[in-house]
C-alpha positions in Angstrom: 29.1 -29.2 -11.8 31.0 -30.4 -14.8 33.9 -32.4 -14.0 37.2 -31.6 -15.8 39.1 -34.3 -16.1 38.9 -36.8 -19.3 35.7 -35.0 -20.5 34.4 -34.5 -23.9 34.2 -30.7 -24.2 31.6 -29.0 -26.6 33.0 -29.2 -29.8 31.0 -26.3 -31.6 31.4 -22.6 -32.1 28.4 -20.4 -30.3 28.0 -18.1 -33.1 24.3 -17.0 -31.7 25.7 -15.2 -29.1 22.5 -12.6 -28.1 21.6 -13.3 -24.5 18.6 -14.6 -25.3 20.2 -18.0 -27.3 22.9 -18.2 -24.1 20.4 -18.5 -21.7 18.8 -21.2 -23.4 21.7 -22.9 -24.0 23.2 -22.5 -20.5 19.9 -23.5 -18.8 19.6 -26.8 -20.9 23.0 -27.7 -20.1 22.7 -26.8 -16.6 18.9 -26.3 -15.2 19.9 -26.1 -11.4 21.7 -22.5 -12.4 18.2 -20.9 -12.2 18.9 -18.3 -14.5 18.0 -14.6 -13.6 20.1 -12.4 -15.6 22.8 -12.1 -18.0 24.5 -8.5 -19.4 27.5 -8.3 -21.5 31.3 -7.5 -20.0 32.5 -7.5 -22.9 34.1 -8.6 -26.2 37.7 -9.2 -28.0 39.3 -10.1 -31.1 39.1 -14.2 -29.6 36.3 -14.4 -27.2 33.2 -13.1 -25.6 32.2 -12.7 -22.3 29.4 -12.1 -20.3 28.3 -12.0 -16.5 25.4 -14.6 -15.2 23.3 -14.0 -12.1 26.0 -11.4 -11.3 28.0 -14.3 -10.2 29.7 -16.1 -12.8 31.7 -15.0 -16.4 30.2 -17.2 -19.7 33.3 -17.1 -21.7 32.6 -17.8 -25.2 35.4 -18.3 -27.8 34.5 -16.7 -31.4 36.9 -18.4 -33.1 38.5 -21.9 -31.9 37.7 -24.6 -29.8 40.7 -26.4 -29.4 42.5 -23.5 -28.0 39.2 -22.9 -24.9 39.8 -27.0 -24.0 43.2 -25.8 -24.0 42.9 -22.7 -21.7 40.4 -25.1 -19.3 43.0 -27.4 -19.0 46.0 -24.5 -18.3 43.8 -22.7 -16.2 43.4 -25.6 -13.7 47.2 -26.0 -13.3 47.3 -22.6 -13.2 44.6 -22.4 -10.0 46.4 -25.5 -8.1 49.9 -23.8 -8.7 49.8 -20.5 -7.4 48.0 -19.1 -4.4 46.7 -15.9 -5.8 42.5 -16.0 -7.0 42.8 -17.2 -10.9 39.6 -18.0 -12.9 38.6 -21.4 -11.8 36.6 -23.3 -14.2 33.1 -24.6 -12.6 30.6 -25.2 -15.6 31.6 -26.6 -19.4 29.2 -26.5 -22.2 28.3 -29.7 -23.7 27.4 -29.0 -27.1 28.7 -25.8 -27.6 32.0 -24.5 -26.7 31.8 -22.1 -23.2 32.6 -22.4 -20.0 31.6 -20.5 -17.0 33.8 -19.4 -13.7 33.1 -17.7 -10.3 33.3 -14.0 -10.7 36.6 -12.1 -9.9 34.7 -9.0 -8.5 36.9 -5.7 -8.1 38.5 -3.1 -10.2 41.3 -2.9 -13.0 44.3 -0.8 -12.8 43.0 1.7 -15.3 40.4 2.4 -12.3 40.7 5.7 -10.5 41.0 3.7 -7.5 44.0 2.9 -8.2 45.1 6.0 -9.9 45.0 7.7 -7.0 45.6 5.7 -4.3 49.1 6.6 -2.3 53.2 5.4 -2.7 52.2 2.8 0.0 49.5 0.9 -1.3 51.0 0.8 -4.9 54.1 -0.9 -3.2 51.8 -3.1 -1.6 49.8 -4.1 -4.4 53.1 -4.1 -6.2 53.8 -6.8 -3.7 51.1 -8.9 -4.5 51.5 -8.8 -8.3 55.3 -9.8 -7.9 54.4 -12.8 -5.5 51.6 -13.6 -8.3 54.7 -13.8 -11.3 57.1 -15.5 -8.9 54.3 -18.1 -8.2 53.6 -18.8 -12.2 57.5 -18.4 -12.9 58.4 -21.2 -10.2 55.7 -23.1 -9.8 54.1 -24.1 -12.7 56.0 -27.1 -14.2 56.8 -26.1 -18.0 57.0 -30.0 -18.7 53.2 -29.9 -17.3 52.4 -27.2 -19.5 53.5 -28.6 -22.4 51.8 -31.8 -21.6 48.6 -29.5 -22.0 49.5 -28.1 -25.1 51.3 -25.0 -24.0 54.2 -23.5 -27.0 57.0 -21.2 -27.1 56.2 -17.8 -27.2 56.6 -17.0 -31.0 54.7 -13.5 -30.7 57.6 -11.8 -29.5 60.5 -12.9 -31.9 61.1 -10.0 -33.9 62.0 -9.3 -36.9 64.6 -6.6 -35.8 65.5 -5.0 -39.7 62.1 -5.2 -40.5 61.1 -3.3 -37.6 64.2 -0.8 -38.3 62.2 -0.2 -41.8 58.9 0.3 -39.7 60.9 3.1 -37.7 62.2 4.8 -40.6 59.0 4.6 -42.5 56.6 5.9 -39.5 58.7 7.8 -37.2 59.1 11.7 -38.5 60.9 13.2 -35.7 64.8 12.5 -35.7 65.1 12.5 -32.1 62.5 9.7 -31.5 63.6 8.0 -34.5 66.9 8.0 -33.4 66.2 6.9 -29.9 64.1 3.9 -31.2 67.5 3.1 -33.2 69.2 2.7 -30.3 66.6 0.6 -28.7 66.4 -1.7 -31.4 70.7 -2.2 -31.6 70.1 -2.9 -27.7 67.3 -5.5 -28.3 69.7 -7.0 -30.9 72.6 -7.7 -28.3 70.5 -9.0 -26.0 70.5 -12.1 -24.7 66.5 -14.0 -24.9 65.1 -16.8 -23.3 67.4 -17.3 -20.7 65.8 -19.9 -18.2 62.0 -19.7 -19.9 59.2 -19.7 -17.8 55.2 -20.1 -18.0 54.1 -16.3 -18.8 51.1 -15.1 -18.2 51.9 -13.2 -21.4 49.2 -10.5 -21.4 50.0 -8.9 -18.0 47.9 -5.5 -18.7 46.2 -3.1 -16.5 42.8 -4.8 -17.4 44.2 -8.3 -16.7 44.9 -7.4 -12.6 41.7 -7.2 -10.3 42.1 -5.3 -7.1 40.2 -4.3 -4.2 39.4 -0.4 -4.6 39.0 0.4 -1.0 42.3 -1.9 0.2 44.3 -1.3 -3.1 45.6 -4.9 -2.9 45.4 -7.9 -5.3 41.8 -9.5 -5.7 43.1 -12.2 -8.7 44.7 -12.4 -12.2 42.2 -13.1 -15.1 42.4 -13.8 -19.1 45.3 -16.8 -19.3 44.2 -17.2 -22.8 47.6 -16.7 -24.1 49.5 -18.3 -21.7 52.8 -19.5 -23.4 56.7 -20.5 -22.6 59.3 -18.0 -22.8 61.4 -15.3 -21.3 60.1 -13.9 -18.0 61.0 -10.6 -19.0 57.8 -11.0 -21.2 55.1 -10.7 -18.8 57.1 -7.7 -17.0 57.3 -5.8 -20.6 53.1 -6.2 -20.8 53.1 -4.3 -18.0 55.6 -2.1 -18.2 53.9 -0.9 -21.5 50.4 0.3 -20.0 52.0 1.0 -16.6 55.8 1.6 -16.3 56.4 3.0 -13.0 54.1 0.2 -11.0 56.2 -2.5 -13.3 59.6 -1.3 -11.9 57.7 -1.8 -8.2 57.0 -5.0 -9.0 60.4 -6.2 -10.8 61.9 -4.8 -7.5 59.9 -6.9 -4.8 60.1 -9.7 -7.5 63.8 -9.8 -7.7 64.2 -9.3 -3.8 62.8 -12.7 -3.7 66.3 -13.8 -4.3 66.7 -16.3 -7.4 66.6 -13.9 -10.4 67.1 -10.1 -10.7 64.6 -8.3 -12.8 66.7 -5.0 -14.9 65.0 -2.3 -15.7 66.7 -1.5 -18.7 66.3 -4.6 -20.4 62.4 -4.6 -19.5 62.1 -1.2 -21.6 64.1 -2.9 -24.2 61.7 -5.7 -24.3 58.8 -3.3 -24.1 59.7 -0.2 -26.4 60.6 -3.3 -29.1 57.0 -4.5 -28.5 55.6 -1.1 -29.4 57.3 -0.6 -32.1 55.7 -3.4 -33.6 51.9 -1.4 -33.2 53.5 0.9 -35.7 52.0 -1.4 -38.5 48.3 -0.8 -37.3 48.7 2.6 -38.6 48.7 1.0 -42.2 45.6 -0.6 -41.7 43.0 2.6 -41.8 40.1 1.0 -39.0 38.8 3.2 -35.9 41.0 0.3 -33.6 44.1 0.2 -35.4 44.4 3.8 -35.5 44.1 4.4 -32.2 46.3 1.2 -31.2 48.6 3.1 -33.7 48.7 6.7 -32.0 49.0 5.2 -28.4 51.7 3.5 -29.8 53.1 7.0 -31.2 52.7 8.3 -28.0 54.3 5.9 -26.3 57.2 5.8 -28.3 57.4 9.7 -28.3 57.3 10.0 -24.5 60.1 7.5 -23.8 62.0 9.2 -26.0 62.2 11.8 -23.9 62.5 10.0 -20.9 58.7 10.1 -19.8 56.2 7.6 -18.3 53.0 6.9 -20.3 50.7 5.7 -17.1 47.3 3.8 -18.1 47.1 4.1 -21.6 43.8 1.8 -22.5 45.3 -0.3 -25.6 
């Protein structure tokens, strides 16, 4: 097992990434694996995973190095910080740039599973999520973090007249557009990045790992974008895919005592955020268009007061 501390990491790019090359290079780096199988999970715009043995995730980055050394380092003050199950870093490639990690096993929140399990467990499971985002909020030093690398969140400064002229331009309907108006004076008035915090800062549906048969929180995964800013971030990521169970978990969050979570300012936060995937409808691929429409439909269903639930993108 690789140590993590003052190691050399591999300081090259994977780019064969068939099965066949990962094997070989896992099993040179680490021969006592006895490898048996390995299938593809799946890939994003930053990284590629797959699952060994049916045991472990090989997380491979596509595009930088620096920012997986990074993530190994964050994700071990992550693990000792907060006492829900968080990816915890076992094997580092040598040469090449990978690392491998026990296995969350369970389902997302876009599982049926969860879709239909009752009030109750939600608000359990709710429970868990909040106690996660207190944990990272309040217990992971933000001097630490930036020891490790860690910035400011700059993805979600906005440009607020530029995303007026994004309205105007791709919103036909007066109503919506003059709902997302409204939204967008609010988001101007508001106050940001009051008492910043370590985010999670992709708190989606596919993020949180649960147990299907209990409906209660198996682990967190994908701290790849961790960052330092406003906690009302991380509740906005959620809010987006999966409003209703957000405003469970802003409520046991805030009856922890130190901050109150408000609902209206986390569909500020996350209306704001969606209006900015109205550009990927000027783009013309199959994945910008439909992170384009969900966005429409989003934005259209607020508008009238609606919750979008589970929404993939």
């Amino acid at each position: 097992m690789t140590k993590l501390t003052n190691q050399i990491f591999g300081s090259k790019l994977l780019y064969d990434s068939t099965t066949d090359n990962i094997n070989r290079v896992i099993s040179r780096d680490f021969p006592d694996l006895d490898l048996a199988e390995i299938k593809l999970i799946g890939a994003g715009s930053d990284c590629i995973a797959y699952m060994v043995n049916n045991h472990f995730v090989c997380k491979i980055p596509k595009k930088s190095i620096s920012k997986l050394n990074q993530e190994i380092r964050v994700l071990k003050l992550i693990h000792e910080s907060v006492s829900t199950k968080t990816p915890n870093v076992s094997h580092v490639g040598k040469k090449y740039g990978y690392i491998l990690y026990p296995m969350i096993f369970g389902e997302d929140l876009y599982s049926s599973s969860f879709r239909r399990s009752s009030s109750s467990d939600k608000d359990a499971l709710a429970q868990d999520v909040a106690g996660f985002l207190y944990d990272l909020h309040h217990n992971v030093s933000i001097a630490d973090a930036r020891l490790l690398g860690v910035m400011n969140n700059e993805k979600d400064v906005f440009d607020v007249e530029e995303l007026f002229l994004l309205v105007e331009k791709k919103i036909v309907a007066s109503s919506v557009k003059n709902y997302l108006y409204d939204v967008l004076n609010k988001y101007r008035t508001t106050e940001h990045n009051l008492n910043d915090v370590v985010l999670h800062h992709d708190l989606c549906n596919a993020n949180i790992i649960i147990n299907p048969t209990a409906i209660r929180l198996n682990g967190v995964i994908d701290f790849g974008d961790v960052a330092i800013g406003d906690r009302y971030i991380d509740f906005s990521s959620l809010y987006r895919r999966n409003p209703l169970f957000a405003m469970k978990v802003a409520k046991y969050y805030s009856g922890y005592g130190k901050v109150t979570i408000y609902e209206s300012k986390v569909h500020v936060y996350a209306v704001t955020k969606e209006i900015t995937k109205l550009k990927y409808g000027l783009e013309g691929n199959e994945e910008s268009t439909l992170i384009y429409r969900s966005a429409i439909k989003r934005l259209t269903n607020w508008s009238k007061g609606k919750s979008v639930e589970c929404i993939p993108t």
